[in-house]
C-alpha positions in Angstrom: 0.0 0.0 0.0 1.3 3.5 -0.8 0.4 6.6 1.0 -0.4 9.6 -2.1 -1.0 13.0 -1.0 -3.8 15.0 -3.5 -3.7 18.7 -4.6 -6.8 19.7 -6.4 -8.6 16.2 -5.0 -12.1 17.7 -5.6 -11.7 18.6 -9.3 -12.4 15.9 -12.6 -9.0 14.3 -12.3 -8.0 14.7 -8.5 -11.0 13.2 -8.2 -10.7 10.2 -10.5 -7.0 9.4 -9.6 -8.3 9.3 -5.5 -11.4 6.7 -6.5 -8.5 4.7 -8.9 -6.1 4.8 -5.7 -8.9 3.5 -3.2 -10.1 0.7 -5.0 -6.5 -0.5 -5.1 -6.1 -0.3 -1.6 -4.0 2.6 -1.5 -4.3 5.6 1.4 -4.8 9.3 0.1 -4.5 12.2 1.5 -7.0 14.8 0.4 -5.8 18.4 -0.2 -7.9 21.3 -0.8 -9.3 24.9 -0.4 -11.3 25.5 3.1 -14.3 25.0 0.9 -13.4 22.2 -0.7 -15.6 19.3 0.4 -13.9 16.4 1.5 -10.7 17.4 1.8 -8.3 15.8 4.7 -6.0 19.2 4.8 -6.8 22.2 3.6 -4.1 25.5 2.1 -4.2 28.8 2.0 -2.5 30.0 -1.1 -2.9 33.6 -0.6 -1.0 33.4 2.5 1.5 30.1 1.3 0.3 28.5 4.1 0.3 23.9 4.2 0.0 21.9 7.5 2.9 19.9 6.9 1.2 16.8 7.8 -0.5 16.8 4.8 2.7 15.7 3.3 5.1 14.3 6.0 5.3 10.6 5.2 3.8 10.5 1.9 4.8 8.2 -0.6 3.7 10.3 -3.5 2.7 14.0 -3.7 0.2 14.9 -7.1 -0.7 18.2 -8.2 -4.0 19.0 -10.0 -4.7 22.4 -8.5 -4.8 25.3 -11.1 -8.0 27.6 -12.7 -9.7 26.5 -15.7 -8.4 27.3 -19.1 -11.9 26.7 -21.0 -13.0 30.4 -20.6 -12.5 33.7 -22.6 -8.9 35.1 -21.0 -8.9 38.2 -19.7 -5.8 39.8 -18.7 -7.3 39.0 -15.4 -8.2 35.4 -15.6 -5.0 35.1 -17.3 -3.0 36.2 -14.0 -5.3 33.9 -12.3 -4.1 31.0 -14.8 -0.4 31.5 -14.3 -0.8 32.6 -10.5 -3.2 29.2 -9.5 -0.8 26.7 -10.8 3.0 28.5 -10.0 1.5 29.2 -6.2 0.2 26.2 -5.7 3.8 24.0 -6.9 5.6 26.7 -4.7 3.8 25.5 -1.5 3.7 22.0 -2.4 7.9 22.0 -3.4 8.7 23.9 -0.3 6.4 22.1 2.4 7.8 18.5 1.2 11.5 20.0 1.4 11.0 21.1 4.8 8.8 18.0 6.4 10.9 15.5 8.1 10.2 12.2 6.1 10.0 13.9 2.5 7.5 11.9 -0.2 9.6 9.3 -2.6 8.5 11.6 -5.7 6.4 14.6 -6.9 3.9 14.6 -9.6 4.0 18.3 -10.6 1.2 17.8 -13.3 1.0 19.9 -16.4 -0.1 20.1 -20.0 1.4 19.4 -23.4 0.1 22.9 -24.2 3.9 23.9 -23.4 4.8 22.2 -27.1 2.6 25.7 -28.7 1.1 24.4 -32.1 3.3 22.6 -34.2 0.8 21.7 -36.9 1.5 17.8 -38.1 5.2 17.5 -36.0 5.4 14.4 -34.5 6.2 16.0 -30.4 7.6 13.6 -27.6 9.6 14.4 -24.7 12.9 15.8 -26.2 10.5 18.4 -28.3 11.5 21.8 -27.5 8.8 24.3 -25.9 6.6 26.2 -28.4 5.3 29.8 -28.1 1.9 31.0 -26.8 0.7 32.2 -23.5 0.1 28.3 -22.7 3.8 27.4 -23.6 5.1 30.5 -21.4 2.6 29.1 -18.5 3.5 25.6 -18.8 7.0 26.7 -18.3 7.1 28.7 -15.2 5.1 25.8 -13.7 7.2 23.1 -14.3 10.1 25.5 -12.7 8.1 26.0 -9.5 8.8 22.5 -8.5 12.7 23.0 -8.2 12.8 23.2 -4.4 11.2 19.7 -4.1 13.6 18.3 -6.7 17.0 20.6 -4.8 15.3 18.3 -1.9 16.3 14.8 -2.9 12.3 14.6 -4.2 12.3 12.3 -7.7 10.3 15.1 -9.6 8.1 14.0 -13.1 6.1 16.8 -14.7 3.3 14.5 -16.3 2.3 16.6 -19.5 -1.1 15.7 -19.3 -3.7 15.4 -22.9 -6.8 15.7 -23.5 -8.7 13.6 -20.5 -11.6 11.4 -21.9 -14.6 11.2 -19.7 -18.5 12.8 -19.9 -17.9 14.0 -16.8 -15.0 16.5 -17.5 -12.6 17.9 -19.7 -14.1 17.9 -23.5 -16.2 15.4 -23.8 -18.1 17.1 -21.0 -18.8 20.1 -23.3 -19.2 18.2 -26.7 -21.1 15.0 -25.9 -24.4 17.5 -25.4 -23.7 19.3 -28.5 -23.7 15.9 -30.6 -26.1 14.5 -29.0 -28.2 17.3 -30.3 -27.5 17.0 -33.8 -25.1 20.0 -33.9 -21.4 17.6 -33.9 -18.6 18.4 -36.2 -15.4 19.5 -36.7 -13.8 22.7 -36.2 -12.7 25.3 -38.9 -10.8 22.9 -41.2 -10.4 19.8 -38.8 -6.7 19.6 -39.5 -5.7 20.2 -35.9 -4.0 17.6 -33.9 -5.9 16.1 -30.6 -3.6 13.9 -28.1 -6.2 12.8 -25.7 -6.2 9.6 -23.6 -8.7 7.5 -22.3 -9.2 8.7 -18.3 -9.0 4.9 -17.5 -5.5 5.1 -18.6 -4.7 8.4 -17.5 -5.0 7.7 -13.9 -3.1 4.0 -14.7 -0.3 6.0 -16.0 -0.1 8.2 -13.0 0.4 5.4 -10.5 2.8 3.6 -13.1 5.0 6.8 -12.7 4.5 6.4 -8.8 5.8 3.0 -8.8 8.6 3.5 -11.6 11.6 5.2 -10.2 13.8 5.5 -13.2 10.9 8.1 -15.0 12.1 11.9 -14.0 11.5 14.8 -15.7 8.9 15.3 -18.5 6.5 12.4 -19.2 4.1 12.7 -22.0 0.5 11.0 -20.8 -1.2 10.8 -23.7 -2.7 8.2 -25.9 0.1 6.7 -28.7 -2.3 7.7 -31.3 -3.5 11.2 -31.6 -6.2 11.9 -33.7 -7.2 15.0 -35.9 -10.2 17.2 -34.8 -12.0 16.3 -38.0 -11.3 12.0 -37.1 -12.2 13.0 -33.9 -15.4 14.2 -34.4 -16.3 11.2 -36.9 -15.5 8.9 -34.6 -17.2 10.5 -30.9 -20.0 10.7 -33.5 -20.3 6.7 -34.8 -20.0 6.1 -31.2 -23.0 7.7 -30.1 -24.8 7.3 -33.2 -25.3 10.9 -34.0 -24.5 12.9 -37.0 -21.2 15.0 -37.3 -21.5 16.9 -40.2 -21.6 20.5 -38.7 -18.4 22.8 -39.1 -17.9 25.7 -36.7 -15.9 28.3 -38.8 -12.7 29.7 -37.4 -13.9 33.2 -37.6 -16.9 32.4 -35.2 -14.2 30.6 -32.8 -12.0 33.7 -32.6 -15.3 35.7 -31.8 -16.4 33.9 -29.4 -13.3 33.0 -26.9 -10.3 35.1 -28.7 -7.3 33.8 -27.6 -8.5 30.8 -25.7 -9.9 29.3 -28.7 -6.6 30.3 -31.0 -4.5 28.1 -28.6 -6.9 25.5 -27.7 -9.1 24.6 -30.5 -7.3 25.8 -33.6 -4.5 25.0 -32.4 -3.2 21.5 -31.9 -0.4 19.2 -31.2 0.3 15.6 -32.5 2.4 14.4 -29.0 3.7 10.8 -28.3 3.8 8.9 -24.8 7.8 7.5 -25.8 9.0 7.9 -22.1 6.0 6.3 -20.8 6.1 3.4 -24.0 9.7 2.7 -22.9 9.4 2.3 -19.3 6.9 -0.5 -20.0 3.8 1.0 -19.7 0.4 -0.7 -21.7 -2.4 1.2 -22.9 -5.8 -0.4 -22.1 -7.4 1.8 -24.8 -4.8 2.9 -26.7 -7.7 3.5 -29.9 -9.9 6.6 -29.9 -13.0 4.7 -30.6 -12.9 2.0 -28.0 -11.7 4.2 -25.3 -14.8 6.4 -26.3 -16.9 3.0 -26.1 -15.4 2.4 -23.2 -15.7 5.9 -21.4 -19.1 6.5 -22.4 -20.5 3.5 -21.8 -22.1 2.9 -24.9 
């Protein structure tokens, strides 16, 4: 049994990896806002504040905590962004460093949004950083987590895709939207999606947990990205609607600006190869049963 420590517990994927972790027999420890319900330990960012013991003894430490992307960004929600997720590793990275019996390793999650869009360019670990405000955020996020790592903590920044579940992430916001007829792709469908199956999302987390020679960067996606215009023809067979509908890019950029520039024009075709070589085996590694599968259907 392993002991993993939860930032972020009460969102889609905290969430998910604490149900995964419990059924397995493993202890977590449940880290949130004082409003958060359920959590074991609560923070106060403003003020940088952790009770240690919601880290002292851990076997793991994860990191979900950060404000949603999926909204217009002002310059204000965009401080929020960077702010949310920087803060939040800071506190983490410098509570483990100081506890007495320091967790094993640190999951410092973030985003393959720090590869920018790189059109059809095949992106794994050794891929440089791209531009954009999402690349720039990515970045300083990753950095945050130093002190844990100057610490003796094994640190792996899981560059999470895009999470499949109707609960969450997109499938959350498009199952409705096919399921009323209205599925399609966007502008010319050309964009790359790396998504993963959430089944195999939270597998891959505890397989980084458990496998002490993955450090660093670890791409957790699916090994078979799919365009947004594959995409949509397949989440529509699945659920037996039509997906013949086209939103056009100008009606994107009008609607969310730059959110929608980076996110859903945008795209980037990124490969799992340090998780492929450590060993690790997709249950769904194909879009259309790990929509099956996810959905239900």
């Amino acid at each position: 049994m392993i002991t993993v420590a939860i930032a972020g517990a009460s969102g889609f994927l905290g969430s998910a990896l604490a149900r995964y972790l419990t059924t397995q027999g493993h202890a977590v420890r449940r880290i949130g806002r004082a409003s958060s319900k359920g959590a074991d330990f609560h923070w106060d960012l403003a003020a940088g504040r952790l009770d240690p013991a919601a880290l002292d003894g851990a076997d793991a430490v994860v990191n979900f905590a950060g404000a949603t992307i999926a909204q217009r960004w002002t310059a204000d929600h965009k401080r929020a962004i960077i702010a949310s997720r920087v803060r939040s590793t800071e506190v983490l990275a410098k509570t483990m460093a100081a506890v007495r019996t320091p967790p094993s390793v640190f999951l410092s999650t973030s985003a393959i949004g720090i590869y920018g869009s790189r059109r059809d360019e095949p992106l794994d670990e050794r891929s440089q950083p791209g531009t954009g405000f999402l690349a720039d955020v990515v970045q300083q996020w990753e950095r945050a987590a130093a002190p844990a790592q100057d610490a003796g903590v094994r640190l792996v920044h899981p560059r999470l895709g895009l999470a499949m579940h109707p609960d969450g992430g997109v499938l959350a916001k498009l199952v409705p939207v096919f399921n009323l007829g209205g599925g399609g792709k966007i502008a010319k469908g050309t964009q790359w999606m790396s998504w993963i199956a959430l089944h195999d999302l939270v597998r891959a987390l505890v397989f980084i947990i458990e496998t002490q020679s993955l450090a660093g960067a670890v791409n957790v996606t699916s090994p078979n990205p799919a365009t947004n215009a594959d995409f949509s023809h397949t989440l529509g067979a699945v659920l037996h609607r039509p997906a013949v509908a086209t939103v056009p890019e100008f009606a994107i950029k009008l609607m969310f600006g730059d959110m929608g520039e980076e996110t859903l024009l945008a795209g980037q075709r990124v490969l799992p190869k340090r998780l492929t070589d450590a060993g690790f085996t997709f249950d769904y590694p194909e879009l259309a049963a790990a929509l099956h599968h996810e959905l239900g259907k």
